[in-house]
VOLOPA-200047 format. One record per residue: residue in one letter; x, y, z of N, C-alpha, C, O, CB in turn. Coordinates in pm, whole numbers, padded with zeros to 5 digits, always signed. Each point is the difference from the previous one (the first is absolute). Glycine has a CB too. Example, Ala and Ser with C-alpha at 12.3 -4.5 7.8 and 13.67 -1.06 7.14 Angstrom:
<pts>
A+01319-00569+00780-00089+00119+00000+00090+00120+00000+00104-00002+00066-00293-00115+00059
S+00154+00222-00197+00082+00119+00006-00077+00109+00073+00051+00111+00017+00067-00174-00232
</pts>
This chain:
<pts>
X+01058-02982+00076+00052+00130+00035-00106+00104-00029-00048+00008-00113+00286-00082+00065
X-00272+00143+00130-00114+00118+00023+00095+00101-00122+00120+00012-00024-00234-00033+00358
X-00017+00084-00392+00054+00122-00100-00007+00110+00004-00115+00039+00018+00088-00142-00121
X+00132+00213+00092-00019+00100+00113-00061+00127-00129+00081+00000-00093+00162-00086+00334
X-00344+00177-00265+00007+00110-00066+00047+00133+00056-00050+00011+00111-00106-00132-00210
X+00237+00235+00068+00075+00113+00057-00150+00062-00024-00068-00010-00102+00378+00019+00045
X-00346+00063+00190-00094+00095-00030+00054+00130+00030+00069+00015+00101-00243-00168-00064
X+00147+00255-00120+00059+00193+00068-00131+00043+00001-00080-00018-00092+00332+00114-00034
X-00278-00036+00237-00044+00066+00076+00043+00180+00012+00104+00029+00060-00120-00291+00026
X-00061+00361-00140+00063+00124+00053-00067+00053+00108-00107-00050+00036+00186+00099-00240
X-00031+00047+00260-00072+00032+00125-00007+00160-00025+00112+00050+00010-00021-00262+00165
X-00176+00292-00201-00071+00110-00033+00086+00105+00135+00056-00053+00096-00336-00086-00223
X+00274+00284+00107-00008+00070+00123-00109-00031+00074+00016+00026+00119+00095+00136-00210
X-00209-00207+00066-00091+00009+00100-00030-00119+00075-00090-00013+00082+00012+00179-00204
X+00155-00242+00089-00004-00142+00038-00065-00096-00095+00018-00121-00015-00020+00206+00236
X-00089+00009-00286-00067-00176-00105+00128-00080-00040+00117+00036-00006-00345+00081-00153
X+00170-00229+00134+00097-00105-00098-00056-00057-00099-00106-00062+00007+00217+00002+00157
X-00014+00085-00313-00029-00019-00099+00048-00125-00043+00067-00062+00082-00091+00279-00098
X+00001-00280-00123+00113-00103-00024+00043+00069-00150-00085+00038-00081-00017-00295+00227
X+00260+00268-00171+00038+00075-00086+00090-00123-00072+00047-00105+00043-00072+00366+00086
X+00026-00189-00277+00101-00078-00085+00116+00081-00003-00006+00118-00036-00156-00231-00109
X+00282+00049+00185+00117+00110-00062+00069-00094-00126+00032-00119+00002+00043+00263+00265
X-00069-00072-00347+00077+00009-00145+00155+00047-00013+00000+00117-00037-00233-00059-00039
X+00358-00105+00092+00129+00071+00008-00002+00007-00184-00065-00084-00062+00219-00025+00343
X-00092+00196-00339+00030-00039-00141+00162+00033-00008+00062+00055+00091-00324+00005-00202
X+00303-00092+00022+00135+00015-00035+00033+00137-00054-00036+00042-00110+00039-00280+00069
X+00089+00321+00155+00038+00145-00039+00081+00045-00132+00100-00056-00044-00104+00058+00283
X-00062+00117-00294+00086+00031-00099+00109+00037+00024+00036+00015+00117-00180+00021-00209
X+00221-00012-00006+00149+00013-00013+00037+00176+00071+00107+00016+00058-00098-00215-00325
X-00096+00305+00256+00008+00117+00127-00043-00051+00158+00058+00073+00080-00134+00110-00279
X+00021-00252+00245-00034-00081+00080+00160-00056+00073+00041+00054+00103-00299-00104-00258
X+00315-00028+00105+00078-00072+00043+00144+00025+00114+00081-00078+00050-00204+00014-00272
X+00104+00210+00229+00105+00089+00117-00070+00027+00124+00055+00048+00099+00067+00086-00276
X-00274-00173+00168-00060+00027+00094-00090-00081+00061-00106+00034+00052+00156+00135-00135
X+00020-00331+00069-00053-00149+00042+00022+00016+00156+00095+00075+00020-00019-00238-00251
X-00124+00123+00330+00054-00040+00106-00062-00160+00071-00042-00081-00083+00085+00365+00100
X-00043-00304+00055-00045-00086+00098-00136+00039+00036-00041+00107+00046+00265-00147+00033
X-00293-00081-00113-00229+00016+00084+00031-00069+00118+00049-00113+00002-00271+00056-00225
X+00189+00141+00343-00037-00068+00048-00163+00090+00045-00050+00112-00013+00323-00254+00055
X-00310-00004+00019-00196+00047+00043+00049-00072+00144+00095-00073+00026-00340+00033-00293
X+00125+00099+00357-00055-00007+00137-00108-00123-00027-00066+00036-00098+00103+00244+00184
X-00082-00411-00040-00067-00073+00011-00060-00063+00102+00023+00060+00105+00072-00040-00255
X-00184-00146+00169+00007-00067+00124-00026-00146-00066-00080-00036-00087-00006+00238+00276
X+00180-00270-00119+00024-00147-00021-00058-00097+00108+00044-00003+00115+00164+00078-00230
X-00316-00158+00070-00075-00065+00131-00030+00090+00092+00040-00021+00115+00068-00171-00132
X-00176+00294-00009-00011+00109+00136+00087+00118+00077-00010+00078+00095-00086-00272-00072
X+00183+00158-00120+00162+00052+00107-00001+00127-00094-00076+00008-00097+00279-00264+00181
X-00152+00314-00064+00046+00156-00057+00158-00036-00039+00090-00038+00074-00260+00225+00108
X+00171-00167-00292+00161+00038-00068+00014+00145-00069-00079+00063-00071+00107-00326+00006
X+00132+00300+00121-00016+00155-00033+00090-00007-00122+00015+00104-00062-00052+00024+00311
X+00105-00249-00295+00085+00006-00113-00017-00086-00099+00076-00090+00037+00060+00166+00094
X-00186-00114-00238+00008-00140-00040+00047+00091-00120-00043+00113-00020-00144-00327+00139
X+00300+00137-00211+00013+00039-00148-00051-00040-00082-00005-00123-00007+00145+00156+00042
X-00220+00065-00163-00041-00084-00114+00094-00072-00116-00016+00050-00111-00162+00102+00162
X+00237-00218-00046+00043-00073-00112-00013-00114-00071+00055-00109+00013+00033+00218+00067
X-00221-00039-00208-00022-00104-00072+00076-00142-00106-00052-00092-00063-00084+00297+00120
X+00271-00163-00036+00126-00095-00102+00072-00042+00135+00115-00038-00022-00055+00192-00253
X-00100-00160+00429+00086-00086+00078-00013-00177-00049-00114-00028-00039+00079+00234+00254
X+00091-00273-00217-00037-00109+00025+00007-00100+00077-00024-00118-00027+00027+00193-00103
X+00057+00008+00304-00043-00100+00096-00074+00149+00112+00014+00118-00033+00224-00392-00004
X-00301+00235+00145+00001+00136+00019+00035-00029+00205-00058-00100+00043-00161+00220-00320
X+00277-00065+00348+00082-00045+00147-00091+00089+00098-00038+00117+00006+00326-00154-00094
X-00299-00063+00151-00079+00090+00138+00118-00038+00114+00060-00105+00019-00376+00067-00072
X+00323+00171+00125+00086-00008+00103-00055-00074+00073-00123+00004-00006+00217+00175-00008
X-00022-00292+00129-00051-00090+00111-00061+00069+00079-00100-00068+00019+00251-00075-00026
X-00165+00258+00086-00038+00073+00075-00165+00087-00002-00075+00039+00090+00346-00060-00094
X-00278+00026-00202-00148+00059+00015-00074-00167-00026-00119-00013+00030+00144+00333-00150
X+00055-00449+00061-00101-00108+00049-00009-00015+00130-00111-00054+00007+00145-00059-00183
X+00001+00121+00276-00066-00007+00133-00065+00098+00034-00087-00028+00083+00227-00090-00020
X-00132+00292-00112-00116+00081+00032-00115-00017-00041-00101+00050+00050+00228+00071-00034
X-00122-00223-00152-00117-00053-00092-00087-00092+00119-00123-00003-00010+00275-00013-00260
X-00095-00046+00363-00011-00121+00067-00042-00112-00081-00102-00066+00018+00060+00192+00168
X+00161-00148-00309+00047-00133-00068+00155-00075+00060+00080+00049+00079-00217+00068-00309
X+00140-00230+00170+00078-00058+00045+00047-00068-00155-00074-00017-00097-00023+00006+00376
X+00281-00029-00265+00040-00044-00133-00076-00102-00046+00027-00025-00117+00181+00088+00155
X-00312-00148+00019-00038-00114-00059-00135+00095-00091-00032-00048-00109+00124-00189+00328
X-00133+00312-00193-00106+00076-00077+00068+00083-00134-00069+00090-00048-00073-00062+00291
X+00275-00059-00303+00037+00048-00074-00004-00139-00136+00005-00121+00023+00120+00331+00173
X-00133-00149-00321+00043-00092-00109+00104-00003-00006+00062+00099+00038-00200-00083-00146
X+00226-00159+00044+00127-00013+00052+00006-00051-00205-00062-00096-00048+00094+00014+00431
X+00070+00193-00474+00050-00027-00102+00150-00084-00049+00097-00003+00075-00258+00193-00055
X+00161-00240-00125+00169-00020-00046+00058+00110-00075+00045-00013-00114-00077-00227+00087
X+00030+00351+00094+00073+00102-00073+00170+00005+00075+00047-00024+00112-00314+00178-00170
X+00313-00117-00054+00165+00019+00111+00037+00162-00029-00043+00048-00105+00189-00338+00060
X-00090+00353+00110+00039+00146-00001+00133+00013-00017+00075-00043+00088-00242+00103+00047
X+00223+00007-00263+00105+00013+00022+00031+00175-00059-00076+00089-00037+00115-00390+00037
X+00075+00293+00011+00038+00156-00088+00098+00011-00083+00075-00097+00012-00135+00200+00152
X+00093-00031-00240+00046+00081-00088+00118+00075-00032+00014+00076-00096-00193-00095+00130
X+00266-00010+00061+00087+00061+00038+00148-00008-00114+00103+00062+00028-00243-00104+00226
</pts>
């Protein structure tokens, strides 16, 4: 199995491209009324995504069927886990 490293990339106003570290840390306790949802603009295999969420404590993470075919992947190009999903209810 090929090993994949996440590279980030920022992209300057002026177009340069950098490679940046982002650091999230854990918000203080004034902090905490004013959490929301990350999302960043990316490109995946070439493709432009205008939504992806950051969440570092997911532990599975779902791509809609629709941007794997804008990817031009197919389900066999996916890793296939034994996780089961359930909820909470």
């Amino acid at each position: 199995m090929a090993s994949n490293k996440p590279v980030c990339y920022y992209i300057m106003g002026n177009g340069c491209v950098e490679d940046q570290n982002a650091v999230f840390e854990k918000p203080h306790l004034g902090m905490k009324n004013h959490l929301k949802a990350l999302f960043i603009r990316a490109k995946v295999h070439g493709v432009g995504v205008n939504k992806i969420l950051v969440d570092g404590g997911a532990v599975v993470n779902i791509l809609p069927h629709f941007m794997l075919k804008k990817l031009g992947l197919y389900e066999t190009d996916l890793h296939t886990h034994n996780v089961v999903l359930a909820n909470y209810e």
